[in-house]
N, C-alpha and C positions, 0 to 999 in steps of 0.2 A: 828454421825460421830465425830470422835477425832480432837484436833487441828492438829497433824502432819499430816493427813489428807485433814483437810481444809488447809493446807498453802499449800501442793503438789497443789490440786486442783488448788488454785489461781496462784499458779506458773504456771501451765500448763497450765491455761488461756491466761494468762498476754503473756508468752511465744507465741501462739495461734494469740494473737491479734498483737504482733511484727511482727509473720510472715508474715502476711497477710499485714502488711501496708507496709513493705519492698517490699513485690510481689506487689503491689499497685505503687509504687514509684519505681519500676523499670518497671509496665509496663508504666506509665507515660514518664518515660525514654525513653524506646524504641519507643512511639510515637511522642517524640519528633524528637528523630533521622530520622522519617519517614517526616517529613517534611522539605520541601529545600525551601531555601527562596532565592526569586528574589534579584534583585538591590535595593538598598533603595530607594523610592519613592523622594529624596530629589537631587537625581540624574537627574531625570527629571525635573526639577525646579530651579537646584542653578546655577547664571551665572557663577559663578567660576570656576563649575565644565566642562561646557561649555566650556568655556575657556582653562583646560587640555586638555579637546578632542581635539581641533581644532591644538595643538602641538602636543601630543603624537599619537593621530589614522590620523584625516585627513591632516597634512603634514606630515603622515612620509609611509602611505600608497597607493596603486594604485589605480586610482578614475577615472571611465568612464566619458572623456569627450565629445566622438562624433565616428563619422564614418567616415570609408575611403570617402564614397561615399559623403560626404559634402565637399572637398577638393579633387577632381579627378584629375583638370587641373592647370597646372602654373600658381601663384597668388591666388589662391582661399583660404580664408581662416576662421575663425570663431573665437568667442572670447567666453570664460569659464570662470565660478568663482567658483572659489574652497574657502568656507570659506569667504568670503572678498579679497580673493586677484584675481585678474582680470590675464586671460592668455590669450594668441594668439594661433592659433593652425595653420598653414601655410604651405602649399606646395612652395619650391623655383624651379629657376629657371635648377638644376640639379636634381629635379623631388621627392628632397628628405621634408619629414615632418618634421619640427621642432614644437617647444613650449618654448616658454620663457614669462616670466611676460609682462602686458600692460601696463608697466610704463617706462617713460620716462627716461633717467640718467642724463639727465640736472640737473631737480628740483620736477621730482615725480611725472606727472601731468600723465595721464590716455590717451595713445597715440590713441591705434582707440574705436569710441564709437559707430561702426556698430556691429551686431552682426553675420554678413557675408556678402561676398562680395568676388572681385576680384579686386586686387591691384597691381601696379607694386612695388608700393614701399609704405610704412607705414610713415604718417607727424604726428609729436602732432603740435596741432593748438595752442597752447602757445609762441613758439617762431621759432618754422617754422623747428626743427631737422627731419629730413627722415632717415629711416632704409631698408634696403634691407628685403627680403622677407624672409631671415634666422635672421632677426634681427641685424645686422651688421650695424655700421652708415654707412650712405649713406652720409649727409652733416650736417656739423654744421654752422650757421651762426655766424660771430663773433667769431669762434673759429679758432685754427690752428688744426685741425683732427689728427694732428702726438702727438700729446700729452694731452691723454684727459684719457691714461691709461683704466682702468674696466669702464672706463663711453664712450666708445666705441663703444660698444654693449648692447643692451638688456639683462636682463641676462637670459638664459637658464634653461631650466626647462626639466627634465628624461623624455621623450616620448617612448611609445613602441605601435607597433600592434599585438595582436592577433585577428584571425577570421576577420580582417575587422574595428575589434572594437580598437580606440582610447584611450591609459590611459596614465596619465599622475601618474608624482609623484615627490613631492618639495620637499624630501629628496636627496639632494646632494650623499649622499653613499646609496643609496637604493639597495639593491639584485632587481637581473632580474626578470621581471615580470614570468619567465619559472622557478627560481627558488623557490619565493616565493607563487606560485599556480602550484608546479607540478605535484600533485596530482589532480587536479583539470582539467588539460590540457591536459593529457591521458585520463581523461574520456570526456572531449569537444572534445576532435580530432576524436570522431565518428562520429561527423555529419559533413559532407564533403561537405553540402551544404550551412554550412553557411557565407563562404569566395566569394558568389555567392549573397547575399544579398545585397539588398538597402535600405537606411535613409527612409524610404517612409512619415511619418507623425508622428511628433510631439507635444504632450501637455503639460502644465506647470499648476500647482496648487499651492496655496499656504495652505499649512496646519497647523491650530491650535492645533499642537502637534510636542512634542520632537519629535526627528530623531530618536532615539530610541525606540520610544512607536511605531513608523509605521514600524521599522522592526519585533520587538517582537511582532505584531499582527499576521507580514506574515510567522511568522516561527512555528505558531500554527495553527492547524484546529480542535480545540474544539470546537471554538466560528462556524463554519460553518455549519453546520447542523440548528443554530437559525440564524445567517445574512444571508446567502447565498444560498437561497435555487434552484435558479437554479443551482448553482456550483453542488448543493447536490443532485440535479434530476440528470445530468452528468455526476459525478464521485461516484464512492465507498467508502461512506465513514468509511464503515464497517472494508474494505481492508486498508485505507489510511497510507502511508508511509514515515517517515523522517528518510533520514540517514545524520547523521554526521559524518563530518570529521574538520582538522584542521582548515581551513580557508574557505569552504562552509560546508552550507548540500543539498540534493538533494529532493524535496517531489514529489511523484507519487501517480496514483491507476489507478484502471482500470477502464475503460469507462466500462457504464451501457446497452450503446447500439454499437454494431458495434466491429470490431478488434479493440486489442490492439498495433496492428504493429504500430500505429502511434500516440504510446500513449506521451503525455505531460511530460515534467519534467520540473520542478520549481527551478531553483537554486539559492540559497543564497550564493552569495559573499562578505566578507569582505572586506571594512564593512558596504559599505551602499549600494551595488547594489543587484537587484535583476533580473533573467535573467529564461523569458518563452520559452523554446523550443517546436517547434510542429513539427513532424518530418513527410516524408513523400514527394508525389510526389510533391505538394505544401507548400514544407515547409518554416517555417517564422520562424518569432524571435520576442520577443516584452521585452524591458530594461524598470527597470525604480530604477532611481537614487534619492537619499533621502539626502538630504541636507542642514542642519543645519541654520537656521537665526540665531534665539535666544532660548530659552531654553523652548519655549512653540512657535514655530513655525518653519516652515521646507519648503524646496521647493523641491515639487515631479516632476521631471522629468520623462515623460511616451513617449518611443520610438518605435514606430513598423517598421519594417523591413521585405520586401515582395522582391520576383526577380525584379522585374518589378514597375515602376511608377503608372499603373494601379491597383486598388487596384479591384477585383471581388466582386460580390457580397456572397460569402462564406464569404470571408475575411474578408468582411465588417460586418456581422455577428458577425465573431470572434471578432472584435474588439468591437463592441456594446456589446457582453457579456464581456467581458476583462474588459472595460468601467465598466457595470455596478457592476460588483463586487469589483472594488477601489473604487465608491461613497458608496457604502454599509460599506467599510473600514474605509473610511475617516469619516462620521457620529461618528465610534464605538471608534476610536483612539481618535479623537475631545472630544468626550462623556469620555472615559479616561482619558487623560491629565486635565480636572475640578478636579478630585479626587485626583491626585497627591499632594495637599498642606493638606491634609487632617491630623485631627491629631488623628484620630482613628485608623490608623494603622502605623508602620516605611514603612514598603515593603511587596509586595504580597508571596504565594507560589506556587512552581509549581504543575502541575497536573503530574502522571504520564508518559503521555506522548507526556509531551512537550521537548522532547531530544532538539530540536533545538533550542528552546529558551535557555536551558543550556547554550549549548555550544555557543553561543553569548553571556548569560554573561559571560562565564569564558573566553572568548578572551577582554570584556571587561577591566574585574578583569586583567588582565596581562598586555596591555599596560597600564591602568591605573596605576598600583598596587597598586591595592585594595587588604585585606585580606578578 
């Protein structure tokens, strides 16, 4: 073989070997592309960033604080904490609901410290001021009442009902609850029985894990087939379903035994409610609210809602499984949040289909603005 022959050759090697590491480093490429990566795990962990949440998402969005049927009659009323800040939620005398802060305008002291009750009039035990039942001073001692200005009244806080259900919201210019979930409110207004529900029983947890790590559990069912295996005797997890939308998503499937007529939907509302439907001639409801302490602990609000005060024993059923598949959560979420300080990875990725965790983060990424 001649030299201009051996250098063709090495050329067309050389050549050869280019290609292939280009096709190399573009398939690398494209599996990079294939991978989506969560929130940075640093998100779960930094009080700072805690701290924008509790401005940018939970004062400026709608947050379940309770039920008609806790506040039925004149006077009756309940007290909520959103974040650290303490509300009153009160039926008045013209029959109508308010919500304004549990703070005083004297000097800031913390007026009722029941967390319900029936009242004609609200005292902070500090210096003896009363408020009417919309919040409105009633008496100041040592004061003249004609001039006390915005320290006159409690101040007020956005209340709305839907269904029955209680929300509140400490943004001052907040859009209506119908505008800000109207997608959401056409598809709830099928079930016509649930403006016919009662508060029936309530539980509280306190949980060792971000507010977030306990919604991004409930908006996947990977993990359910290994935690939850009566869930997974129950439902289809073959069939299982999340759809997204802007501000929920919805997860179903079909029961494994019996019709689907009165099959279950799961909704995820922003942005920390989550809301069990069971439809049907005994249909119920069961809430449950996630709610921020510190940036590795959370307080789980779990509500059920039956016709009647009487709970049956179906019901009661239902709620022992309901029950036991949030200690199964809580375990998995708890066992999560240890790993978040870890520095073998920034942040997780997703699986294919986890749509709905997406889409919670990317409503986080926007009020945050995160890139």
């Amino acid at each position: 073989m001649n030299i201009a022959m051996l250098s063709i050759t090495h050329l067309f090697i050389i050549n050869f070997i280019t290609i292939k590491e280009e096709q190399l480093i573009m398939t690398v490429r494209e599996n990079e592309k294939v991978l989506e990566y969560t929130l940075p795990y640093k998100h779960y962990v930094d009080p700072q960033i805690l701290d924008k949440e509790k401005k940018n998402i939970f004062f400026k969005n709608w947050i379940l604080a309770g039920h008609a049927s806790q506040v039925e009659k004149e006077g009756d009323f309940f007290t909520f904490e959103v974040v650290g800040e303490s509300l009153i939620v009160s039926r008045d005398k013209n029959n109508k609901l308010n919500a304004f802060y549990n703070i005083c305008p004297h000097r800031g002291t913390k007026v009722e410290r029941s967390e319900q009750g029936n009242k004609k009039v609200f005292m902070c035990s500090y210096h003896g001021w009363t408020f009417q039942l919309d919040g409105k001073l009633n008496r100041a001692p040592n004061f003249d009442n004609g001039n006390l200005g915005e320290h006159s009244c409690m101040t007020h806080v956005k209340l709305e009902v839907y269904k029955s259900l209680i929300f509140v919201n400490l943004d001052k210019n907040a859009r209506p609850l119908s505008d800000s979930y109207e997608e959401l409110v056409n598809d709830l207004d099928k079930y016509t029985f649930l403006d016919s529900l009662k508060k029936v029983r309530v539980t509280q947890r306190m949980v060792n894990a971000n507010w977030k790590a306990i919604v991004d559990n409930y908006l996947e069912c990977d993990h359910c087939k290994i935690a939850h295996p009566a869930f997974s005797r129950t439902f289809d997890m073959n069939n299982y379903n999340i759809d997204t939308h802007k501000n929920y998503s919805c997860q179903y499937s079909q029961l494994k035994k019996g019709g689907n007529e009165n099959q279950a939907h799961f909704y995820w509302i922003w942005p920390n409610l989550m809301v069990s439907i069971y439809p049907g001639e005994e249909g119920n409801m069961t809430t449950s609210t996630i709610l921020p302490i510190s940036p590795d602990q959370s307080l789980a609000i779990y509500s059920y809602y039956f016709r009647t005060d009487e709970i049956t024993e179906e019901q009661e059923e239902l709620i022992k499984f309901v029950d036991q598949v949030r200690e199964e959560d809580f375990e998995l979420v708890e066992l999560l949040q240890t790993g978040f300080n870890t520095q073998a990875f920034k942040q997780g990725i997703y699986s294919p289909t986890e749509h709905g965790l997406r889409n919670f983060h990317q409503r986080i990424k926007e009020a945050m603005i995160i890139e």
